[in-house]
C-alpha positions in Angstrom: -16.8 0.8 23.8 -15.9 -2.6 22.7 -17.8 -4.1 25.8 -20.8 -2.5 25.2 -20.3 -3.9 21.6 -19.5 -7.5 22.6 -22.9 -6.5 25.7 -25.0 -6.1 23.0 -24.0 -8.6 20.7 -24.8 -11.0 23.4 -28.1 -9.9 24.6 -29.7 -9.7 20.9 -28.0 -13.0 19.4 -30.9 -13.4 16.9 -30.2 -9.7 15.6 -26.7 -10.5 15.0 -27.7 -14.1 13.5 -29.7 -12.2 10.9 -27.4 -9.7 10.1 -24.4 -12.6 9.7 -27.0 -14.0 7.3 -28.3 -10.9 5.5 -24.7 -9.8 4.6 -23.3 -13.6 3.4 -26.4 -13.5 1.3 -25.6 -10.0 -0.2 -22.1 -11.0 -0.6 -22.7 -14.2 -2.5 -25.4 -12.4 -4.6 -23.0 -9.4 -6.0 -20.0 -12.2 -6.6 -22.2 -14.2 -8.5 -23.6 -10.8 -10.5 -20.5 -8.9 -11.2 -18.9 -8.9 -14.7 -15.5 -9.6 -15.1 -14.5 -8.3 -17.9 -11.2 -8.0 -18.1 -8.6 -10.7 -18.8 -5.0 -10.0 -17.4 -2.1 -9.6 -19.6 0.6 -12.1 -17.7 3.1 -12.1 -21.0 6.8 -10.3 -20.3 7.1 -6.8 -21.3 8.7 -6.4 -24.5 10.5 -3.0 -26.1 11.4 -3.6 -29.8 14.3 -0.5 -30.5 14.6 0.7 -34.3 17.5 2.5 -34.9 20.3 3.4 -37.4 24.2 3.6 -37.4 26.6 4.8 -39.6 27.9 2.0 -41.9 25.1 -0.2 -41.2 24.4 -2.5 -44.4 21.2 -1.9 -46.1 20.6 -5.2 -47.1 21.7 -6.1 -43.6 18.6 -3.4 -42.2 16.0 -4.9 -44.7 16.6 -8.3 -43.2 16.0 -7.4 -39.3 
């Protein structure tokens, strides 16, 4: 199968040629016209935990 591939290839090297060039072309034409919309978020994850405890200061709890 792969010889008959690599055969071929050979035989019609202006069909591959134009095929190499068709699909650059198509490639370079959708990475230039795709939107990028998205920006990634690189920061650290950060939790923030609320939470009460028995003798816990109020004026301690209004400060935090």
């Amino acid at each position: 199968m792969i010889g008959a591939i690599i055969r071929w290839s050979i035989n019609n090297r202006f069909l591959v040629l134009v095929a190499t060039c068709f699909l650059t072309l198509a490639g370079l034409y959708s990475v230039k016209n795709t939107p990028v919309d998205a920006i990634p978020d690189l920061s650290d994850v950060q939790v923030i935990i609320k939470t009460s405890y028995p003798g816990k200061h109020l004026k301690w709890s209004k400060t935090r």
